[in-house]
N, CA, C and O atoms as a printed pandas DataFrame, in Angstrom:
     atom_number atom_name residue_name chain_id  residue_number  x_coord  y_coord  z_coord
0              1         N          UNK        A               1   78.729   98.988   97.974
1              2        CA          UNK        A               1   79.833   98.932   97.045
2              3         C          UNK        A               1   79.978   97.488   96.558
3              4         O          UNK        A               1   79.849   96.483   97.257
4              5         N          UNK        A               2   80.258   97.536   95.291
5              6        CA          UNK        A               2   80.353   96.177   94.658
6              7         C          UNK        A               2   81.652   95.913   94.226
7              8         O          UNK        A               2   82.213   96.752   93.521
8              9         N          UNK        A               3   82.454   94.458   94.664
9             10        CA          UNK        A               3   83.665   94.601   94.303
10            11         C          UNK        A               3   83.485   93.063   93.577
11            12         O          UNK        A               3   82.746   92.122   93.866
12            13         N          UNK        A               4   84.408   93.227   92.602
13            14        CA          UNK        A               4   84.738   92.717   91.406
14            15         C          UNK        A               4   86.146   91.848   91.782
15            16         O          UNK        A               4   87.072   92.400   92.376
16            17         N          UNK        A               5   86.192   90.661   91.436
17            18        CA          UNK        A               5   87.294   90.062   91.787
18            19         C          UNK        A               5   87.639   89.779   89.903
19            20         O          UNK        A               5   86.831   89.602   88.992
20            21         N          UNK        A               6   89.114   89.837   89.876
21            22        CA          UNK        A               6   90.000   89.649   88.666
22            23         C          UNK        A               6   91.195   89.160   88.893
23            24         O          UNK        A               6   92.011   89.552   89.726
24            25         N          UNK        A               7   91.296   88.221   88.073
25            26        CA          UNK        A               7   92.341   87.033   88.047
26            27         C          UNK        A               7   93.403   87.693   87.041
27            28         O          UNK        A               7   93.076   87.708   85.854
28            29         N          UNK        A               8   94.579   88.212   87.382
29            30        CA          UNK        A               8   96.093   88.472   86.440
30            31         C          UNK        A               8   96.409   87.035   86.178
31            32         O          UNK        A               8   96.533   86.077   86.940
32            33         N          UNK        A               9   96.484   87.135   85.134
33            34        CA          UNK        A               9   97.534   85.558   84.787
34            35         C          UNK        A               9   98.477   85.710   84.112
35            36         O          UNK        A               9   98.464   86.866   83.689
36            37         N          UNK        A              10   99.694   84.923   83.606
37            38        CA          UNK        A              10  100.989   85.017   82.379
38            39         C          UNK        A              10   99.918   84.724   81.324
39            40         O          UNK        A              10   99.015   83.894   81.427
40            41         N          UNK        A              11  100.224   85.734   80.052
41            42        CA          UNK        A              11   99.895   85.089   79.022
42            43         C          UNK        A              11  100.817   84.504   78.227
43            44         O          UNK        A              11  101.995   84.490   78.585
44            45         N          UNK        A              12  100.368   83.867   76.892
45            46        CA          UNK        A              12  100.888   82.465   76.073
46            47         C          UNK        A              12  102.133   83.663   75.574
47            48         O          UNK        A              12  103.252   83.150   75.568
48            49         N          UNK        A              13  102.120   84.763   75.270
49            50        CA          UNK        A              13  102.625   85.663   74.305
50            51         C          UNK        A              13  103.899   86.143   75.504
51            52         O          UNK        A              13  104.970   86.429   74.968
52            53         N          UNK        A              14  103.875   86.224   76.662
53            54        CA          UNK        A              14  104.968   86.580   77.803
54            55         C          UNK        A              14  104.268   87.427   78.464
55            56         O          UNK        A              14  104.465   87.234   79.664
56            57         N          UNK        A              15  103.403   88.438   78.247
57            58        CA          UNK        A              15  102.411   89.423   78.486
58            59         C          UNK        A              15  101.451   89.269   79.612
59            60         O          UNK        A              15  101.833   88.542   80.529
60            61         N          UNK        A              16  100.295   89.809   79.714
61            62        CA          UNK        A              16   99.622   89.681   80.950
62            63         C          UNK        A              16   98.154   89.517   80.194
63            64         O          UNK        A              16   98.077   90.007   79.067
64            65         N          UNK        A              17   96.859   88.789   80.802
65            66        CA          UNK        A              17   95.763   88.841   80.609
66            67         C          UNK        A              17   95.153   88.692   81.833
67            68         O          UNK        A              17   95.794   88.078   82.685
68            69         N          UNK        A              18   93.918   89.166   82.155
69            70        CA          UNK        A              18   92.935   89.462   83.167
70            71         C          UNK        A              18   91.801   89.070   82.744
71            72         O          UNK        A              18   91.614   89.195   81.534
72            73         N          UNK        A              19   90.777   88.522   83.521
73            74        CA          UNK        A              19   89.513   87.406   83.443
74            75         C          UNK        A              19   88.915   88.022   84.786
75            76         O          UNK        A              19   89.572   88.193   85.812
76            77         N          UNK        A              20   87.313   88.387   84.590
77            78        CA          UNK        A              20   86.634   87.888   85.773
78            79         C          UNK        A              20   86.675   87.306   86.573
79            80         O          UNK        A              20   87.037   86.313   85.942
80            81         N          UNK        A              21   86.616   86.902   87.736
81            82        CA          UNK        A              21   86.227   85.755   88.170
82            83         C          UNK        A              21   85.102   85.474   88.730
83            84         O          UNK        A              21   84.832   86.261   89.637
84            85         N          UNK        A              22   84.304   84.634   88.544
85            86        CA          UNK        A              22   82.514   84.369   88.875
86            87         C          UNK        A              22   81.608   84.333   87.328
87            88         O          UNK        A              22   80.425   84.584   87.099
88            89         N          UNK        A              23   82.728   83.908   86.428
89            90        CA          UNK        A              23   81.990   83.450   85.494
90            91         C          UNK        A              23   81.492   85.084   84.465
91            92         O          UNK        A              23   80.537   85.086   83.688
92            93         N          UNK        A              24   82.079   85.891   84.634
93            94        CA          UNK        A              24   81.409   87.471   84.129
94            95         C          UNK        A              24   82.004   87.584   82.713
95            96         O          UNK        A              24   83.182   87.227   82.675
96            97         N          UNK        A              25   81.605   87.898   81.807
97            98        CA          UNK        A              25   82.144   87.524   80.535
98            99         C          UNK        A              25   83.137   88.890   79.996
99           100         O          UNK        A              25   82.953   89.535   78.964
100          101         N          UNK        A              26   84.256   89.111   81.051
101          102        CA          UNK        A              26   85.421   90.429   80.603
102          103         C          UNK        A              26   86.155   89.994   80.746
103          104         O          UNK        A              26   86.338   89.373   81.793
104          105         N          UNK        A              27   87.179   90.063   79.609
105          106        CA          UNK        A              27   88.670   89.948   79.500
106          107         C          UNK        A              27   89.759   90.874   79.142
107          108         O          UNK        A              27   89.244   91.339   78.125
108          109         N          UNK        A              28   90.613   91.330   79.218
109          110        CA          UNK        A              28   91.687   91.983   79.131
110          111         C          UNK        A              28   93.209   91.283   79.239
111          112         O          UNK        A              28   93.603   90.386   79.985
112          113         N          UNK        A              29   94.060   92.211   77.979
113          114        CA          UNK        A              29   95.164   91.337   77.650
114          115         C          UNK        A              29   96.779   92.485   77.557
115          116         O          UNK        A              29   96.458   93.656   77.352
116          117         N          UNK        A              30   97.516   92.380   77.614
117          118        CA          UNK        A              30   98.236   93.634   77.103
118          119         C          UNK        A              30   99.966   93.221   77.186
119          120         O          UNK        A              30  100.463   92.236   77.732
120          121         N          UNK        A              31  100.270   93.712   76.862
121          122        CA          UNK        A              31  102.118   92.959   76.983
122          123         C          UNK        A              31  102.565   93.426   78.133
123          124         O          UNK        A              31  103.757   93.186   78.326
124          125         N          UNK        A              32  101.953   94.079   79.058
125          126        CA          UNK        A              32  102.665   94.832   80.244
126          127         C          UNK        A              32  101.058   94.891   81.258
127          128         O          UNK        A              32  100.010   94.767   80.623
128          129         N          UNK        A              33  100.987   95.080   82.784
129          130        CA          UNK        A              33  100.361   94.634   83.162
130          131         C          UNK        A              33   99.258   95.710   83.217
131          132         O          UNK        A              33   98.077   95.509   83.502
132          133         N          UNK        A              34  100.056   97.333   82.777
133          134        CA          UNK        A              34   99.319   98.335   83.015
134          135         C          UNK        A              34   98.408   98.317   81.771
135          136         O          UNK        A              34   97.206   98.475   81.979
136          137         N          UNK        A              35   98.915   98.111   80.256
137          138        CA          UNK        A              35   98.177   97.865   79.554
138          139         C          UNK        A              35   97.076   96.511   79.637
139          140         O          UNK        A              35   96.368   96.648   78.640
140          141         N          UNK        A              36   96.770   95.668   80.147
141          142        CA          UNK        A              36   96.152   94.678   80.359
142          143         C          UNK        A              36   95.070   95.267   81.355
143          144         O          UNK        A              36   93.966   95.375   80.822
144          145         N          UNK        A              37   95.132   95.684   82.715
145          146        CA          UNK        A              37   94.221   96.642   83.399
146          147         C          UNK        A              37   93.824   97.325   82.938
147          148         O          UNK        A              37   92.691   97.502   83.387
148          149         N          UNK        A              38   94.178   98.328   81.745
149          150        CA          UNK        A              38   93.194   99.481   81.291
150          151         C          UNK        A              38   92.542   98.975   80.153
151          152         O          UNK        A              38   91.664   99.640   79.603
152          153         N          UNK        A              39   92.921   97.731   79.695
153          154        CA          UNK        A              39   91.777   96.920   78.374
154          155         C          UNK        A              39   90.547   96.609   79.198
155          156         O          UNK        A              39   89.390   96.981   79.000
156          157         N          UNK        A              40   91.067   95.802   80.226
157          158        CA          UNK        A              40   89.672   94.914   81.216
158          159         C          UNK        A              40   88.811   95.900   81.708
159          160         O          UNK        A              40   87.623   95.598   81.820
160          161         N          UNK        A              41   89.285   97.326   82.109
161          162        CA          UNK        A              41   88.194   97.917   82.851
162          163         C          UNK        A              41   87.583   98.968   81.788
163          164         O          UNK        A              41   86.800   99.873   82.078
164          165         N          UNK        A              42   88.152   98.641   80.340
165          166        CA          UNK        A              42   87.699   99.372   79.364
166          167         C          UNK        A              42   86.426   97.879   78.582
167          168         O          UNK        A              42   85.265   98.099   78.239
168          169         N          UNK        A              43   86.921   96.920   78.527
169          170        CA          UNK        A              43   85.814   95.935   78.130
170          171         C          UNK        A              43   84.952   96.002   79.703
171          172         O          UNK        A              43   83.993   96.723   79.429
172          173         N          UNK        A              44   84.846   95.688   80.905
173          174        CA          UNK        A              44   84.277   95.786   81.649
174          175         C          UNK        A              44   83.054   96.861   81.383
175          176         O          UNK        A              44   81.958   96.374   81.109
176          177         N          UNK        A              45   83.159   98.060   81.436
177          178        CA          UNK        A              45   82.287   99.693   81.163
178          179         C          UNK        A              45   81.833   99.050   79.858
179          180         O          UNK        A              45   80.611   98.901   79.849
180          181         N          UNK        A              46   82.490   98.591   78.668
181          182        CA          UNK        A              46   81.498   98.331   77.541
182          183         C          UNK        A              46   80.475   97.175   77.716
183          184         O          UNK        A              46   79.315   97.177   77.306
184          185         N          UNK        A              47   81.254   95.958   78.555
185          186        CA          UNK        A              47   80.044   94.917   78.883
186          187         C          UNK        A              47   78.745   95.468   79.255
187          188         O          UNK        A              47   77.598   95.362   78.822
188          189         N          UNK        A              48   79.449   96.232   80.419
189          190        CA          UNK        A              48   77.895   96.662   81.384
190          191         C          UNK        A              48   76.809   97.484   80.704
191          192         O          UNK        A              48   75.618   97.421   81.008
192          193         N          UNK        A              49   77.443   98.436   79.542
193          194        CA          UNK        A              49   76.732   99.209   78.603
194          195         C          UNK        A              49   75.719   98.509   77.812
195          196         O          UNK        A              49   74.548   98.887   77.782
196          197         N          UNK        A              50   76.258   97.258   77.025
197          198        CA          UNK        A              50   75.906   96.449   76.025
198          199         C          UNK        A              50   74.926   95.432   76.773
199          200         O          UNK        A              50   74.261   94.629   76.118
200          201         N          UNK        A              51   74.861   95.491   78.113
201          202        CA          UNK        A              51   73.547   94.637   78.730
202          203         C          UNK        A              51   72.684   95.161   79.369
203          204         O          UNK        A              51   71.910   94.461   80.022
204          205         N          UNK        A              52   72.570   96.687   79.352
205          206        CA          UNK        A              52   72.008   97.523   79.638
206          207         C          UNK        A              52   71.151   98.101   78.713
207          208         O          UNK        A              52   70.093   98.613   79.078
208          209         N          UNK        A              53   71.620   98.060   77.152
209          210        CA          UNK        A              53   71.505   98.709   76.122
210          211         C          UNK        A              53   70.117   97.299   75.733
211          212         O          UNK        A              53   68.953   97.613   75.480
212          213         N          UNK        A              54   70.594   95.870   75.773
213          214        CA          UNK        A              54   69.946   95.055   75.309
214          215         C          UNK        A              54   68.640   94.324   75.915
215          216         O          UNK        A              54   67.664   93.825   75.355
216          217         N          UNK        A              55   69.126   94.500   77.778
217          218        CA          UNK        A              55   68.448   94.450   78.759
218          219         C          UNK        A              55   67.682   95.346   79.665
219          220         O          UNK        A              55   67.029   94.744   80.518
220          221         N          UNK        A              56   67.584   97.056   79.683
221          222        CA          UNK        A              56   67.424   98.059   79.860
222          223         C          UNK        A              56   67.952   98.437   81.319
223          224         O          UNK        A              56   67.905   99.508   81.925
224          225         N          UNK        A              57   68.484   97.158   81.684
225          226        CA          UNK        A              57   69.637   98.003   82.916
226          227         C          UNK        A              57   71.121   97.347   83.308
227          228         O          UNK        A              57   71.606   96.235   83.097
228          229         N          UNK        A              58   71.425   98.076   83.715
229          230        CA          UNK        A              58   72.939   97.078   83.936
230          231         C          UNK        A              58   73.069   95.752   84.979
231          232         O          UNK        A              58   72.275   95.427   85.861
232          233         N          UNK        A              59   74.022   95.256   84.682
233          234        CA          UNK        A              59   74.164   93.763   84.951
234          235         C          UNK        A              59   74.047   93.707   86.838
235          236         O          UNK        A              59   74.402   94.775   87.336
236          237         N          UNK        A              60   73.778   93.043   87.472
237          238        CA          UNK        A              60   73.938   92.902   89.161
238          239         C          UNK        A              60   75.471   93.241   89.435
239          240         O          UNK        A              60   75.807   94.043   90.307
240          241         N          UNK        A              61   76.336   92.593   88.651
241          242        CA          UNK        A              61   77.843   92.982   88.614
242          243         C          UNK        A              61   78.579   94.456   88.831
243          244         O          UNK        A              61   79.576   94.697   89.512
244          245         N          UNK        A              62   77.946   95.171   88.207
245          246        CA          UNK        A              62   78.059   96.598   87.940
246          247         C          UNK        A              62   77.587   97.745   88.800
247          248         O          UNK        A              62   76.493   97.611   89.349
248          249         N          UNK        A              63   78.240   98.802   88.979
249          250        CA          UNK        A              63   77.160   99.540   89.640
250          251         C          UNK        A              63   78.658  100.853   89.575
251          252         O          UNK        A              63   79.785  100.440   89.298
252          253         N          UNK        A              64   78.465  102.023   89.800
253          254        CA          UNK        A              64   79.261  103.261   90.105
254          255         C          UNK        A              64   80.101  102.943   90.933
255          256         O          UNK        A              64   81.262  103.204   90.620
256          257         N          UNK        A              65   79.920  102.437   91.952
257          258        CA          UNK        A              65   81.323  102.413   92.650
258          259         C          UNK        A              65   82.004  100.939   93.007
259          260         O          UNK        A              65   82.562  100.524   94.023
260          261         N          UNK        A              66   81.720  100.351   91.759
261          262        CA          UNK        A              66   82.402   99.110   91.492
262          263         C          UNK        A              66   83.636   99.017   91.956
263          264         O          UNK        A              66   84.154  100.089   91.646
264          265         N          UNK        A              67   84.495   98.306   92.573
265          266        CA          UNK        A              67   86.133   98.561   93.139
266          267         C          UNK        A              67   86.054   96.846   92.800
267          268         O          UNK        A              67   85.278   95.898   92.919
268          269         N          UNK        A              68   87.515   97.193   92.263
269          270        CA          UNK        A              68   88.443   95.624   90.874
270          271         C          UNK        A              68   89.263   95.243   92.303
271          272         O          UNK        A              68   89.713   96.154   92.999
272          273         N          UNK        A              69   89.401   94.011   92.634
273          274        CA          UNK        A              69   90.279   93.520   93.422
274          275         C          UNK        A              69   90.861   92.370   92.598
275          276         O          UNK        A              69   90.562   91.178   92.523
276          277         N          UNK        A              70   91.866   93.184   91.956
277          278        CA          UNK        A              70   92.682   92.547   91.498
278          279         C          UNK        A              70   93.791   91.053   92.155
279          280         O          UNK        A              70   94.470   91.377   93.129
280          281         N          UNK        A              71   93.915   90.002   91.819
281          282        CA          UNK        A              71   94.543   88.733   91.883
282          283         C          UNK        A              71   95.479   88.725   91.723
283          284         O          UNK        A              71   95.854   89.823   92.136
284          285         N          UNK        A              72   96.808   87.889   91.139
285          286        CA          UNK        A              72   97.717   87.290   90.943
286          287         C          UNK        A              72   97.909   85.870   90.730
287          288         O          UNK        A              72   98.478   85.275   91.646
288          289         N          UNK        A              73   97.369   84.854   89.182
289          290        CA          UNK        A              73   97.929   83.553   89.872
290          291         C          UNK        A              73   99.672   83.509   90.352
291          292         O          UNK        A              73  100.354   84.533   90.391
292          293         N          UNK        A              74   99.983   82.698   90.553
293          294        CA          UNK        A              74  101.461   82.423   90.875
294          295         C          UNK        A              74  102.542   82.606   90.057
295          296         O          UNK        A              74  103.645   82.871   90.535
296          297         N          UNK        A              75  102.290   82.455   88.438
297          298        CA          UNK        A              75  103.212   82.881   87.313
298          299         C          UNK        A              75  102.797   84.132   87.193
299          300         O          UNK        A              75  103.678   84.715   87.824
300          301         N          UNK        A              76  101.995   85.031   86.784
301          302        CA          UNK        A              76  101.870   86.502   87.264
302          303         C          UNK        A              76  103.128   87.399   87.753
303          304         O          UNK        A              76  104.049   88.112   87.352
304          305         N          UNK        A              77  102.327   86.696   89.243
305          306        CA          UNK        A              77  103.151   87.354   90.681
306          307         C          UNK        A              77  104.596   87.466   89.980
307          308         O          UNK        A              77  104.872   88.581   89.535
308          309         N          UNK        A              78  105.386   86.619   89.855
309          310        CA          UNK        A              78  106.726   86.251   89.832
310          311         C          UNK        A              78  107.153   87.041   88.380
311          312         O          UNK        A              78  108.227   87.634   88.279
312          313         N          UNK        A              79  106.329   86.977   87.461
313          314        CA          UNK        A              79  106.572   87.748   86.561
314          315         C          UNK        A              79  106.419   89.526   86.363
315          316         O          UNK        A              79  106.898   90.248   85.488
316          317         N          UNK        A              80  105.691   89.814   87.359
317          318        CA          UNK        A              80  105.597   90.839   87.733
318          319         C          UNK        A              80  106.374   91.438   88.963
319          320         O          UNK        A              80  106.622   92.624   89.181
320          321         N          UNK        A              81  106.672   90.417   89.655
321          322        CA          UNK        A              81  107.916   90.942   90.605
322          323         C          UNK        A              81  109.202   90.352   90.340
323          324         O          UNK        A              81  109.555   89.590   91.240
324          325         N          UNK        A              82  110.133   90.485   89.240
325          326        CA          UNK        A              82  111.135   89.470   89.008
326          327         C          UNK        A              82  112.266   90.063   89.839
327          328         O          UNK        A              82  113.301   90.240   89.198
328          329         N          UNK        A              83  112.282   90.235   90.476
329          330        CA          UNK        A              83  113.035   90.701   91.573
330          331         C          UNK        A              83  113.276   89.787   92.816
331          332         O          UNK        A              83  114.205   89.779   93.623
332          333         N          UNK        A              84  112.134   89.010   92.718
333          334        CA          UNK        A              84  111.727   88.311   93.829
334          335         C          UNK        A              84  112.884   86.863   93.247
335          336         O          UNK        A              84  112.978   86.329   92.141
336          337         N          UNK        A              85  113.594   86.613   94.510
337          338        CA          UNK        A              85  114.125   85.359   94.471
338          339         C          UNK        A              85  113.384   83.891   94.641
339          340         O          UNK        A              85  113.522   83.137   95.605
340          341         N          UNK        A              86  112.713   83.710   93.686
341          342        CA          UNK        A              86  111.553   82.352   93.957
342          343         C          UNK        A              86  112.924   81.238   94.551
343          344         O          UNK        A              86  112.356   80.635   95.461
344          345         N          UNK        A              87  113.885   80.878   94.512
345          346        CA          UNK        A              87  114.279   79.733   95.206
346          347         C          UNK        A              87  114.512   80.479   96.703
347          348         O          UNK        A              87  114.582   79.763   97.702
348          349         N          UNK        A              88  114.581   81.337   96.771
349          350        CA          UNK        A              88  115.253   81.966   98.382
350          351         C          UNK        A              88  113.841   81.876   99.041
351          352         O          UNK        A              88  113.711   81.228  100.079
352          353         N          UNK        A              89  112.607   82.615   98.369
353          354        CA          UNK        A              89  111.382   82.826   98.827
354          355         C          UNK        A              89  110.545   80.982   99.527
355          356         O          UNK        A              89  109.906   80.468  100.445
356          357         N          UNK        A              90  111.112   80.767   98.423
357          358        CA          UNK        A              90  110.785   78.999   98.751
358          359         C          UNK        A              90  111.063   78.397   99.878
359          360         O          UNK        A              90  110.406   77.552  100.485
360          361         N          UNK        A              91  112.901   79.269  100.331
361          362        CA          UNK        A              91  113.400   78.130  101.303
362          363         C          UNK        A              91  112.687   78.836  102.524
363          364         O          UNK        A              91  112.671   78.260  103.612
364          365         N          UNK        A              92  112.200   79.862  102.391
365          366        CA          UNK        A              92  111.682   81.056  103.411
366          367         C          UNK        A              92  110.200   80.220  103.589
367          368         O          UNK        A              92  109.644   80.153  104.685
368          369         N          UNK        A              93  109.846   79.822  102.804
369          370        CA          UNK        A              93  108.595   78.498  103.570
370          371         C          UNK        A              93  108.391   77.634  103.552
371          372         O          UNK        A              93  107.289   77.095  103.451
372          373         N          UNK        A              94  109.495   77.162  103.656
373          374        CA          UNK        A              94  109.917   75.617  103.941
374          375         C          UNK        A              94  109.274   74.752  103.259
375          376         O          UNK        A              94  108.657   73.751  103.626
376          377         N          UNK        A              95  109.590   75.542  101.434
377          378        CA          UNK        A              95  108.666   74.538  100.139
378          379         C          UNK        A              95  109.826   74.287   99.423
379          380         O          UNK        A              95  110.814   75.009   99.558
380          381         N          UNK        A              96  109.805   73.430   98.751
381          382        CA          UNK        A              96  111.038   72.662   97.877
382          383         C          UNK        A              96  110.803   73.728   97.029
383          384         O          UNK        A              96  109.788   74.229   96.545
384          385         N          UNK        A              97  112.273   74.009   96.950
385          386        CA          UNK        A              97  112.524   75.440   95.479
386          387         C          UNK        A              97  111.652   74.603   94.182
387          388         O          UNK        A              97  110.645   75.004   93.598
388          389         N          UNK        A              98  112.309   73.493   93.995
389          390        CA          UNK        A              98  111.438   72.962   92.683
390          391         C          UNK        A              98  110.102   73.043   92.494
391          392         O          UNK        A              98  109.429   73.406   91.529
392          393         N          UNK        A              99  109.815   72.626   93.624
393          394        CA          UNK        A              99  108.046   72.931   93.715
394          395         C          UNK        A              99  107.822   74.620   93.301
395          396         O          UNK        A              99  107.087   75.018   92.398
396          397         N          UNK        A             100  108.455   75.271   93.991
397          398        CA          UNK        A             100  107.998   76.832   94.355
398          399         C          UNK        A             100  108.282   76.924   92.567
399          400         O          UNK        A             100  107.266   77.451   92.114
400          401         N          UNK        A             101  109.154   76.649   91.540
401          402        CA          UNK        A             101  109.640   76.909   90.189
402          403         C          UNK        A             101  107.829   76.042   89.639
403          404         O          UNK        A             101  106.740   76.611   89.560
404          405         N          UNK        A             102  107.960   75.453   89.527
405          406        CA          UNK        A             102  107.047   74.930   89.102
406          407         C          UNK        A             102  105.495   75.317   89.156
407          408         O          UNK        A             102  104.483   74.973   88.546
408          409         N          UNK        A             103  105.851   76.315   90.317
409          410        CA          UNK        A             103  104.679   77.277   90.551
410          411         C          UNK        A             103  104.460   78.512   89.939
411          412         O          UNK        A             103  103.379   79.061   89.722
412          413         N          UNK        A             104  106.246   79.121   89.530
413          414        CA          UNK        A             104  105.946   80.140   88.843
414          415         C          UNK        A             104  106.421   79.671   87.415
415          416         O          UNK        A             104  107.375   80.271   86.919
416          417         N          UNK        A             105  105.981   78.910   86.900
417          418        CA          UNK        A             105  106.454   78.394   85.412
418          419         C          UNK        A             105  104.532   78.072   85.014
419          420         O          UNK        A             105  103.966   78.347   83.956
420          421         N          UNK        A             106  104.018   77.536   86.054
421          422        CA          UNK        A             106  102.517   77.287   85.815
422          423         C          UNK        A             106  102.373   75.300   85.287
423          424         O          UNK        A             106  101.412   74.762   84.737
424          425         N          UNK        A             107  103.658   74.675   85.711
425          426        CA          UNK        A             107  103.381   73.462   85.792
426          427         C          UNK        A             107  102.933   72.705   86.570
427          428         O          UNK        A             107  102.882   71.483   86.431
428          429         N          UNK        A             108  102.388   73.609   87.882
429          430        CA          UNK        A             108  102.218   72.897   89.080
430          431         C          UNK        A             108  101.203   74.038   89.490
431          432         O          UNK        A             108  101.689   75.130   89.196
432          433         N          UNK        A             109  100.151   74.130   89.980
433          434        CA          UNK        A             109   98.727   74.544   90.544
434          435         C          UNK        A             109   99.373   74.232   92.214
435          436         O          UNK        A             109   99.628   73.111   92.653
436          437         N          UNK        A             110   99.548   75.595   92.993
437          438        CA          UNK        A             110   99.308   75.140   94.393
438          439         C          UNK        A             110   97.519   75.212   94.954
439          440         O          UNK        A             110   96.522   75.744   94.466
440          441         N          UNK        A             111   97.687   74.640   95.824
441          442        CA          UNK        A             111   96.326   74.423   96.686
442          443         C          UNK        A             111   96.280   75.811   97.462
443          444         O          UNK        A             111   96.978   76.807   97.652
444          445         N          UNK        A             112   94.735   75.151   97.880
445          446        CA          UNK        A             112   94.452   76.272   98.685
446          447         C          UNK        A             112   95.124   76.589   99.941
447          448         O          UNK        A             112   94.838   77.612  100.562
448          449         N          UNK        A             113   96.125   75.644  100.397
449          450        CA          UNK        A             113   96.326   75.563  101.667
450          451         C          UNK        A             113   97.538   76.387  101.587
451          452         O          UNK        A             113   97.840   77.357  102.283
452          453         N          UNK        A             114   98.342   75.701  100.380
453          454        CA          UNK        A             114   99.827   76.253  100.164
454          455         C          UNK        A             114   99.145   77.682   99.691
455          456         O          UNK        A             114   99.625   78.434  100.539
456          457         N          UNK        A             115   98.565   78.259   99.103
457          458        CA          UNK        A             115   98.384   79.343   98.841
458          459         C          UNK        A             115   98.201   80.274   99.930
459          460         O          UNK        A             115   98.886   81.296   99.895
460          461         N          UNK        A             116   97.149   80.051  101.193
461          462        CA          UNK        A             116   97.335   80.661  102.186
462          463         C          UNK        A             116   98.775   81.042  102.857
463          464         O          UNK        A             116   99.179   82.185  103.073
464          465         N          UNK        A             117   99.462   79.804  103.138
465          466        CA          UNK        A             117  100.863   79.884  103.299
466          467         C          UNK        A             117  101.738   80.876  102.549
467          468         O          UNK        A             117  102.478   81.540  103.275
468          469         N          UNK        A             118  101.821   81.175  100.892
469          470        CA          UNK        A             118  102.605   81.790  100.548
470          471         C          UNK        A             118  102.309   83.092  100.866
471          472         O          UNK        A             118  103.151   83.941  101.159
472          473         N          UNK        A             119  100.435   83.357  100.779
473          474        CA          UNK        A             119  100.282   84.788  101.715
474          475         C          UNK        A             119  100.563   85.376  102.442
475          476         O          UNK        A             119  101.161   86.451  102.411
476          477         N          UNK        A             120  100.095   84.646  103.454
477          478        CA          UNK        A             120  100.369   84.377  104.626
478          479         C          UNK        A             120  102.123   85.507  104.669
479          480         O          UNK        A             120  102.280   86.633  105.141
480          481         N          UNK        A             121  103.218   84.520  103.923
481          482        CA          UNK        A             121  104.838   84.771  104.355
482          483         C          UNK        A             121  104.791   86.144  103.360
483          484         O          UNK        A             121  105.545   87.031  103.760
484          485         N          UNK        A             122  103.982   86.486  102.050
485          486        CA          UNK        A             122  104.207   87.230  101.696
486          487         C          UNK        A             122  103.461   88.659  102.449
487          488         O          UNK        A             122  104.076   89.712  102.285
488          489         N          UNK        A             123  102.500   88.694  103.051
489          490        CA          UNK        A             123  102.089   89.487  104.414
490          491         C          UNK        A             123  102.961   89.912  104.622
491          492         O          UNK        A             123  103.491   90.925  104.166
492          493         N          UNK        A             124  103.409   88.895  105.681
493          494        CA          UNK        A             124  104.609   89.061  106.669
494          495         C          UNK        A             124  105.877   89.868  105.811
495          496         O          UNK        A             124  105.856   91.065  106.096
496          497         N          UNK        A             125  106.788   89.575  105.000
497          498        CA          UNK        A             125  107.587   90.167  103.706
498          499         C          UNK        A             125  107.556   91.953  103.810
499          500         O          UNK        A             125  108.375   92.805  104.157
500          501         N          UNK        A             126  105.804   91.974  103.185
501          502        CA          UNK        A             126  105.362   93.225  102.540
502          503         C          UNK        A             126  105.428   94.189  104.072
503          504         O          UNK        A             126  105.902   95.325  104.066
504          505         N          UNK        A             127  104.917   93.579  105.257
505          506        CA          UNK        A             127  105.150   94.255  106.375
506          507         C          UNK        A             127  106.165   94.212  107.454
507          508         O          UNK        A             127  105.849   94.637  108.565
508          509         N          UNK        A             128  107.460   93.697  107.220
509          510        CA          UNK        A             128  108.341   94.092  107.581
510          511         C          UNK        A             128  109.455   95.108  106.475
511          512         O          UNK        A             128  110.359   95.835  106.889
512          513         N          UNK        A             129  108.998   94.854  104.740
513          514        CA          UNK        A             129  109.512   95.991  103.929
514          515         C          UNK        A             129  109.146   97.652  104.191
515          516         O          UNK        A             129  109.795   98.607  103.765
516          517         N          UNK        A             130  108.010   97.687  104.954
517          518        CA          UNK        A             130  106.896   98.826  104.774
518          519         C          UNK        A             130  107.341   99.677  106.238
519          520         O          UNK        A             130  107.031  100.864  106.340
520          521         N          UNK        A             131  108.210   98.857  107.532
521          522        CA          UNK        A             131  109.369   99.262  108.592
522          523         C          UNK        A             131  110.388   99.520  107.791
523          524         O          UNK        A             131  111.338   98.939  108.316
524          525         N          UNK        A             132  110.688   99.953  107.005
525          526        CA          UNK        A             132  111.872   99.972  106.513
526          527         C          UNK        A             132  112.135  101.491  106.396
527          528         O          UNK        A             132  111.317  102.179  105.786
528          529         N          UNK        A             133  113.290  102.080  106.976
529          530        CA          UNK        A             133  113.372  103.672  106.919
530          531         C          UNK        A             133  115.187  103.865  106.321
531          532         O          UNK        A             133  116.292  103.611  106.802
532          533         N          UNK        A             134  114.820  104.282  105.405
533          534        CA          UNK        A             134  116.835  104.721  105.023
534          535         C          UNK        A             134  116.968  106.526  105.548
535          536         O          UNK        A             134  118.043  107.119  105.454
């Protein structure tokens, strides 16, 4: 099985766009995130066609049971979960709210390290929501 990594990002427009990642030449764009996923894996199927068509087989990238592991940079996330209290979430890992804003505004790039970290707490988050019984 071949899995495909894809980067969600904010687009310029408020909307969502999706990129390869590893350099693969598919993009997808859409004002909402569901429309943006069904452009990319609709240019994706035409890429692989069109280098198949020109090259007589499809790309190393490609294959039937391709599975998209979809991303999130940090303005994304937040825009896609606006629910989420980015200054509360912040003080929850002991990151300066400003910093954590600046992360979901896209003026500030966290590292790899802080990125593990926000995983990391958002893990933890998603699996104590998932105990949750009403």
């Amino acid at each position: 099985m071949n899995i495909l990594t894809a980067i969600i990002e904010k687009a310029s427009d408020g909307g969502y766009s999706i990129y390869a990642d590893g350099g693969i030449p598919v993009y997808g764009s859409g004002l909402t995130e569901d429309e943006a996923r069904s452009e990319f894996t609709t240019c994706l199927k035409e890429q692989a066609e069109y280098m198949k068509e020109r090259e007589g087989n499809y790309p190393a990238w490609y294959s039937d049971d391709l599975q998209i592991d979809y991303r999130y940079d940090m303005t994304a996330f937040f825009l896609a979960f606006p629910f989420i209290n980015v200054t509360e979430f912040a003080k929850s890992l002991n990151i300066n709210p400003s910093l954590m804003r600046k992360y979901k505004s896209g003026l500030a790039k966290a590292g790899e390290k802080q990125k593990d970290m926000i995983q990391h707490k958002f893990d933890d988050i998603v699996g104590r929501l998932s105990a949750v019984r009403f």
